[in-house]
Backbone as CSV, one residue per row, in Angstrom:
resi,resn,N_x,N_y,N_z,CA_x,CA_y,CA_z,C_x,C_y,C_z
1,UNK,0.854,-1.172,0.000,0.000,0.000,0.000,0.897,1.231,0.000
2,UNK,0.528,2.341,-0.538,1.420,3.526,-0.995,1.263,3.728,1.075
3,UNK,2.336,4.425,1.053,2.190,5.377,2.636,1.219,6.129,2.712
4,UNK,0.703,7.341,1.572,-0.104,8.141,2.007,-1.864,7.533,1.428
5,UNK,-1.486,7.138,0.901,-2.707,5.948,0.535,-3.851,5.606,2.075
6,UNK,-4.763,6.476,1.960,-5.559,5.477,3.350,-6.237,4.429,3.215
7,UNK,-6.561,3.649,3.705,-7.489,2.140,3.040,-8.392,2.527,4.477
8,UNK,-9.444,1.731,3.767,-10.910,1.800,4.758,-10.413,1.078,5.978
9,UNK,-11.131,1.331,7.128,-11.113,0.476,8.082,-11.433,-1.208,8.013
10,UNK,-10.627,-2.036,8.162,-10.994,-3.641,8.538,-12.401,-3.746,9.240
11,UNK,-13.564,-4.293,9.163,-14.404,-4.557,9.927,-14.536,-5.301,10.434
12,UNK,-14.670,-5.008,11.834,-14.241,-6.417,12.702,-15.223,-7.190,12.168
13,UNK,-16.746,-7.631,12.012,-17.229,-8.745,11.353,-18.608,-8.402,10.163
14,UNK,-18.519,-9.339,9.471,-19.600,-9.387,8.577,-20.553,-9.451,8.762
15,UNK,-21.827,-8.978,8.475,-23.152,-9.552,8.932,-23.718,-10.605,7.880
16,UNK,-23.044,-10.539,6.583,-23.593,-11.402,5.595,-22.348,-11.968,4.655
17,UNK,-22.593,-12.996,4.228,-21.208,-13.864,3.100,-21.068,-12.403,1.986
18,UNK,-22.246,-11.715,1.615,-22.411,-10.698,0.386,-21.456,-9.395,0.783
19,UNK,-21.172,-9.091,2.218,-20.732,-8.162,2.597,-19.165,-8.526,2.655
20,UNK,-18.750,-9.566,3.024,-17.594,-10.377,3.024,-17.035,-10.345,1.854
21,UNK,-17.452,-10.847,0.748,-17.390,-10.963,-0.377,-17.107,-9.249,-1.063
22,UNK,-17.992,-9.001,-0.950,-17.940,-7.560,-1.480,-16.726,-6.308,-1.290
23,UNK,-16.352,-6.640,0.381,-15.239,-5.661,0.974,-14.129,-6.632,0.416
24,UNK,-13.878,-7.589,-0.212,-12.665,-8.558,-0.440,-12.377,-8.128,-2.122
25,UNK,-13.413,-8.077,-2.232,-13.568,-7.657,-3.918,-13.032,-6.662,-4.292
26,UNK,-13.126,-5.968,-3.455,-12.673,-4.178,-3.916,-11.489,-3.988,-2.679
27,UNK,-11.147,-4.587,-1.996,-9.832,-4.296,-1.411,-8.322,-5.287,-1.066
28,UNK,-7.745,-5.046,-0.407,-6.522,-6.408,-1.181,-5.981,-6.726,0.340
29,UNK,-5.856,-7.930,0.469,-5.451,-8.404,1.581,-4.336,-8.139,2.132
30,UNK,-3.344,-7.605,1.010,-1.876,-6.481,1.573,-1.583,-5.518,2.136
31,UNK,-3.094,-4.821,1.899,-3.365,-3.242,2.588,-3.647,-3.571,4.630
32,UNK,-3.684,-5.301,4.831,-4.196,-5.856,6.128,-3.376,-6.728,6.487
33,UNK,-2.138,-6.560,6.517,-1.603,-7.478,7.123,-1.690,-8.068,8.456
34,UNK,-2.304,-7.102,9.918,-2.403,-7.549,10.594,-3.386,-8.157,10.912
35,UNK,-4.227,-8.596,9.893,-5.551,-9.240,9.924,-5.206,-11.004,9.781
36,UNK,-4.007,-11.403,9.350,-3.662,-11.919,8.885,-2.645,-12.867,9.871
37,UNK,-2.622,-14.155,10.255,-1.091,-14.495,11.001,-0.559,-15.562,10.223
38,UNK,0.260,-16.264,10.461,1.026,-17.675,9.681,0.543,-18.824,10.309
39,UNK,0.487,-20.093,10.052,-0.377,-21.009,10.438,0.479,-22.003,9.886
40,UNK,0.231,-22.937,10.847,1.184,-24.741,9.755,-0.062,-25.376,10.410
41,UNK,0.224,-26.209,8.887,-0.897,-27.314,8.784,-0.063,-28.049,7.476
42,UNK,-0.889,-29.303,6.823,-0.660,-30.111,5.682,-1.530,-29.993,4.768
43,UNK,-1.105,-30.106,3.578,-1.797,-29.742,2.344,-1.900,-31.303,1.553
44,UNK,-2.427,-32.075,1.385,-2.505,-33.059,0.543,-2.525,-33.007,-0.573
45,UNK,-1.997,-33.079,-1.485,-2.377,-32.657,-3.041,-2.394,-34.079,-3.385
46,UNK,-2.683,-34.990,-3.194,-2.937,-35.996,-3.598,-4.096,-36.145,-4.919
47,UNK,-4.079,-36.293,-5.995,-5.137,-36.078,-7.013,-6.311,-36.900,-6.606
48,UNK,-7.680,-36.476,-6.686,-8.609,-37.291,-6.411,-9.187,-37.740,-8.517
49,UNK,-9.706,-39.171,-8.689,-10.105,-39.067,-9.781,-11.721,-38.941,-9.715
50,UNK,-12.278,-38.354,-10.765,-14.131,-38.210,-10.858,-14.079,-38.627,-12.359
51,UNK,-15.277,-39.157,-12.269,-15.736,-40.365,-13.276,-17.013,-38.868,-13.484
52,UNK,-17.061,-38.681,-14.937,-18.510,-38.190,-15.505,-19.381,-39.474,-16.405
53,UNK,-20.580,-39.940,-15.972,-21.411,-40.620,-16.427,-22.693,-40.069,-16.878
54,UNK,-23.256,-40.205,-17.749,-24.281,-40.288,-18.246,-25.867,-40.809,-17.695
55,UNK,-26.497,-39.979,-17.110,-27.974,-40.364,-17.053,-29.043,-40.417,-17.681
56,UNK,-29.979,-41.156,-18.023,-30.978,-40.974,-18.556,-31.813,-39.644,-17.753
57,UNK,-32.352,-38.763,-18.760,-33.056,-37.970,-18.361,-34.207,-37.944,-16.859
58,UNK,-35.240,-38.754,-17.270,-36.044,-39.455,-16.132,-35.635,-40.291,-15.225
59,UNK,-34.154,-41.106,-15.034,-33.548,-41.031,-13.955,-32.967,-39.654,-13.621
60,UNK,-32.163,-39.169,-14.257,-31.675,-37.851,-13.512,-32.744,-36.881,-12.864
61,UNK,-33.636,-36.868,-13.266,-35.082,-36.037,-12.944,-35.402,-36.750,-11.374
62,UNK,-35.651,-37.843,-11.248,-36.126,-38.747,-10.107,-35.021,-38.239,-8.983
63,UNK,-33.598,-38.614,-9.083,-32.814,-38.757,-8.333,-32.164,-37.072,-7.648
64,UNK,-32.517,-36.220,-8.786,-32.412,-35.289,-8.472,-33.621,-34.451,-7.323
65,UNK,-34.641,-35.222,-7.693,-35.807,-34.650,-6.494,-35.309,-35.475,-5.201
66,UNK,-35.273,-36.860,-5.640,-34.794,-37.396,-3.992,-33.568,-37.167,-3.336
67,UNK,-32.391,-36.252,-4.106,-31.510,-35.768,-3.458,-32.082,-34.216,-2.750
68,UNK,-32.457,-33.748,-3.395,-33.332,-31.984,-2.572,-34.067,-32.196,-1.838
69,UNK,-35.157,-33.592,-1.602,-35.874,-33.832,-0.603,-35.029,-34.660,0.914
70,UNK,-33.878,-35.298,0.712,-33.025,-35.264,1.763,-31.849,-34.459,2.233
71,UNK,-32.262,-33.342,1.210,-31.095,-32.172,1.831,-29.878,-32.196,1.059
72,UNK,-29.618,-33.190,0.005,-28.223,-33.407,-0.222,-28.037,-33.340,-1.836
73,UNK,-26.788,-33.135,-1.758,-26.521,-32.710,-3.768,-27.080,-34.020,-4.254
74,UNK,-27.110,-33.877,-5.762,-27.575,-34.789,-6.460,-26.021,-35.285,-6.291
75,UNK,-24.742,-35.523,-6.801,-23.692,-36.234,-6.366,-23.498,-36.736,-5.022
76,UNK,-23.783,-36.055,-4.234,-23.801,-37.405,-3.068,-24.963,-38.031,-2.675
77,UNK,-26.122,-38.042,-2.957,-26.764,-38.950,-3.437,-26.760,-40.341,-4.311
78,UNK,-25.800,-39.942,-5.475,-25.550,-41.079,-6.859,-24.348,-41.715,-5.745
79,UNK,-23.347,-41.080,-5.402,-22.144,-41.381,-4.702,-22.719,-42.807,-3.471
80,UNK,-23.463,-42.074,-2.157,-24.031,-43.189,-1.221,-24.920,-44.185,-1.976
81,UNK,-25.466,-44.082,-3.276,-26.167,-45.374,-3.618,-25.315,-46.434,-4.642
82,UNK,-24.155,-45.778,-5.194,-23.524,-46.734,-5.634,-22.470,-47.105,-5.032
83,UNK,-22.043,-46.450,-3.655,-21.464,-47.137,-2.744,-22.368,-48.625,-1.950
84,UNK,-23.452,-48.355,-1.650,-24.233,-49.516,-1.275,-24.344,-50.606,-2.271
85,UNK,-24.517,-50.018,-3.749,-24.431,-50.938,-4.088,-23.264,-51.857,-4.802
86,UNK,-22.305,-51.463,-4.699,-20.885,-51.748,-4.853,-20.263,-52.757,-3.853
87,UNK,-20.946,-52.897,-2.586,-20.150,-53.327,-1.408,-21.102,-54.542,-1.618
């Protein structure tokens, strides 16, 4: 950040992801360094592989309502039923 450059105040918290989002958008995490500390942890980069398959329409239609009616993506839905039926 230039020296005479002022940057807005940090807000201590968000009230919404849109507001979060928004102050990140238009300002740069360099102008905040002390917002910021160093951290150790592990990073796995291990590649995961994903298979794209093909549904029939009226299955995808079906499976897609019974994944929104238990709360859950249509992929983990397809995922827990062809794990059951795999084992």
């Amino acid at each position: 950040m230039e020296k005479n450059k002022k940057r807005d105040p940090l807000p201590d918290s968000f009230e919404t992801i849109d507001e979060f989002v928004e102050f990140w958008d238009t300002h740069s995490t360099a102008d905040y360094p002390e917002a910021f500390r160093p951290i150790k942890g592990k990073v796995n980069l291990e590649r995961r592989r994903y298979y794209r398959v093909s549904l029939e329409a009226q299955l995808g239609a079906k499976l897609e309502q019974r994944a929104r009616a238990q709360g859950k993506s249509l992929d983990a839905l397809v995922n827990q039923i062809l794990k059951e039926q795999v084992r």
